[in-house]
C-alpha positions as a printed NumPy array, in Angstrom:
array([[-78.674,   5.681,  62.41 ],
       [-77.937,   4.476,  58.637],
       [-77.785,   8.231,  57.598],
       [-74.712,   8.783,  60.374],
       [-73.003,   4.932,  59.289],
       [-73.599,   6.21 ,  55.774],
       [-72.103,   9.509,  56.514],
       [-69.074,   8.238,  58.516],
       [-68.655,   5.475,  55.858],
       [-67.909,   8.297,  53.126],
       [-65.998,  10.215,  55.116],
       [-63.512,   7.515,  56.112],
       [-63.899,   5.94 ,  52.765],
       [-62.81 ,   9.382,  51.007],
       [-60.205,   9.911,  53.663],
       [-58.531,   7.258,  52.381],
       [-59.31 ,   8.283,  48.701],
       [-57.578,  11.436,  48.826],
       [-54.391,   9.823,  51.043],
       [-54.522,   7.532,  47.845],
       [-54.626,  10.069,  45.445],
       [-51.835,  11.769,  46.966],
       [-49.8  ,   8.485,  46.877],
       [-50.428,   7.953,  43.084],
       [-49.213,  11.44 ,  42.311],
       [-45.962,  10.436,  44.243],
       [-45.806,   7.322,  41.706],
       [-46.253,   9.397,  38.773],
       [-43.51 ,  11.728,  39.684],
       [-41.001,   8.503,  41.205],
       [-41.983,   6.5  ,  37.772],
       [-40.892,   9.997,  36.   ],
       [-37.576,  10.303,  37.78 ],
       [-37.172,   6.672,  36.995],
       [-37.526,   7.497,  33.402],
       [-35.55 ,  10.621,  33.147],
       [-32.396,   8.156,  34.531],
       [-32.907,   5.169,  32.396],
       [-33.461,   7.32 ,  29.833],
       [-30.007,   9.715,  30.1  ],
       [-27.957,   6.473,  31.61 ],
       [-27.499,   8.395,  35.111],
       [-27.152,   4.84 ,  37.489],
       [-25.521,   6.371,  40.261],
       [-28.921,   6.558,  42.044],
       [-31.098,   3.99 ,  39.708],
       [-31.211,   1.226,  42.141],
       [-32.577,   3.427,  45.413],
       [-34.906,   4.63 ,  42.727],
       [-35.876,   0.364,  41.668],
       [-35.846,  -0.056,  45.541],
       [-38.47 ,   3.201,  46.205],
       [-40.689,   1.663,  43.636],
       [-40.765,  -1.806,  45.442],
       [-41.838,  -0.311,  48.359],
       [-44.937,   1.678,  46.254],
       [-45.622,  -1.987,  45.193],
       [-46.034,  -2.759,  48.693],
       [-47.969,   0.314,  49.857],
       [-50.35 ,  -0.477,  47.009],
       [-50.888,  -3.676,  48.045],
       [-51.761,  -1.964,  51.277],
       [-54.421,   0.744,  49.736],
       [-56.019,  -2.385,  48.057],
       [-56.153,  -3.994,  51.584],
       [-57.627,  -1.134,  52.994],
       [-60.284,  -0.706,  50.641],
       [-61.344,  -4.557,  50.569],
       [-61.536,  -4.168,  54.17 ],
       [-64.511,  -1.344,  54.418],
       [-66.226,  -2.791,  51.548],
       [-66.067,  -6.442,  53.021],
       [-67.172,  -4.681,  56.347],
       [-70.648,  -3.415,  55.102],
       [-70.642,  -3.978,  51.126],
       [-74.671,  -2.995,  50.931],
       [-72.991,   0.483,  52.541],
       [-70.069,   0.546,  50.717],
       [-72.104,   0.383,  47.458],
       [-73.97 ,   3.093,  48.014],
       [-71.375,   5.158,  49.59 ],
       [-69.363,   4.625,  45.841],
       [-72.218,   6.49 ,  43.835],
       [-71.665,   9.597,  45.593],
       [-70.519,  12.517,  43.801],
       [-67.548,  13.301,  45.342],
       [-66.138,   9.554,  45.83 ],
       [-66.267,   8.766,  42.242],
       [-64.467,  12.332,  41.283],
       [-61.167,  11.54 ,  43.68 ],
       [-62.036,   7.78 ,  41.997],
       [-62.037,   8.624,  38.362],
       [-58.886,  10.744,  39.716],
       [-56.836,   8.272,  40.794],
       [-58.073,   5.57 ,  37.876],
       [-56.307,   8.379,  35.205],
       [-53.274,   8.949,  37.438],
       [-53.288,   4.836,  37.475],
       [-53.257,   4.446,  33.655],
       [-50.953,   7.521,  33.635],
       [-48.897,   5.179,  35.605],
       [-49.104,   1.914,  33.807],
       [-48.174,   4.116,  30.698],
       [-45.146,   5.228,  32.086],
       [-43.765,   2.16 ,  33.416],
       [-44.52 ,   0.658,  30.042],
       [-42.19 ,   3.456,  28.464],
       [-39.324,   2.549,  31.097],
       [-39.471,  -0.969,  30.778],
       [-38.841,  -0.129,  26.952],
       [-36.167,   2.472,  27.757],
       [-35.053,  -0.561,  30.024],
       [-35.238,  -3.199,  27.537],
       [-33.076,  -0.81 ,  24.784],
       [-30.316,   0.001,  27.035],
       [-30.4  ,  -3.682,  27.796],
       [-29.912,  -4.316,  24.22 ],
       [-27.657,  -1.824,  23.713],
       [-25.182,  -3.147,  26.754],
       [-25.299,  -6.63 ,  25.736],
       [-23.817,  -5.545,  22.275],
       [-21.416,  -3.204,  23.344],
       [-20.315,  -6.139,  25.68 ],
       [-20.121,  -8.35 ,  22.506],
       [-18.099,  -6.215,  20.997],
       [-15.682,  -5.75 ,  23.625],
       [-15.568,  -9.734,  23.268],
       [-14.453,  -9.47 ,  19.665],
       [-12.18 ,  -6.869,  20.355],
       [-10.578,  -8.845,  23.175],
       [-10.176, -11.747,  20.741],
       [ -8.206,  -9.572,  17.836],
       [ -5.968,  -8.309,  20.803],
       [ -4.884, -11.598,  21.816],
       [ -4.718, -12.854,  18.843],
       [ -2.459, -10.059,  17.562],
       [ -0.834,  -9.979,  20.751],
       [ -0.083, -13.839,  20.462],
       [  0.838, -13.746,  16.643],
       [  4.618, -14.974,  16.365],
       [  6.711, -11.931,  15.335],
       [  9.687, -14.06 ,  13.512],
       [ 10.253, -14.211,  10.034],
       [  7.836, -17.145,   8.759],
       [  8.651, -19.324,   5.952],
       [  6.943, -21.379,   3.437],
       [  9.012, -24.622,   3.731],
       [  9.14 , -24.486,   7.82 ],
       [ 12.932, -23.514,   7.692],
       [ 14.211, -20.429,   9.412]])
């Protein structure tokens, strides 16, 4: 009986692995894409792309549930379940897609933050060069003389 909930266990448990795998090699590729348009200024389709990734926020929350729920189920189980072979390979898969991840989204946010930067001057400088206009476009063009007199 504890061989087959041991057995059915792993098999759900790496079920669920793999499905997770799969999902974190959609990330890497989304995150990528993400990159690619911060990186070459292409915002046409950059917020569906910010709007894809909040829903991968959600569907991780969701893998996290999923897993918290067989291990709070039978943890004595679950434990033992995690030493075998082939759970910690799809495991020690998805941790280096995960800091694969966390890698890239650390290179868009400074993409991100740069183009930010680089906005907010080019804004500032339309500012100044607003303020020359009107000030050249205001500028009096009448003779001016010392004394006041015309």
């Amino acid at each position: 009986m504890a061989g087959s909930l041991l057995s059915q266990l792993e098999q759900e448990l790496l079920s669920i692995l793999k499905k997770e795998y799969s999902f974190y090699q959609s990330l890497y590729i989304l995150l990528d894409k993400q990159r690619d348009i911060i990186k070459y200024d292409k915002d046409d389709s950059l917020l569906e792309l910010y709007a894809e990734i909040e829903r991968c926020q959600r569907r991780i929350k969701e893998s996290e549930t999923k897993i918290h729920a067989i291990r709070d189920r039978n943890s004595q189980l679950f434990r033992a379940v995690s030493v075998h072979p082939e759970i910690k390979k799809v495991t020690n898969c998805i941790i280096t897609l995960v800091k694969k991840n966390i890698k890239l989204v650390a290179e868009n946010e400074q993409y991100a933050r740069d183009r930010h930067r680089r906005i907010k001057g080019e804004l500032e400088e339309l500012r100044n060069s607003q303020k020359i206009l009107r000030y050249i476009g205001d500028a009096n063009t009448e003779p001016q003389f010392v004394d006041g007199k015309r």
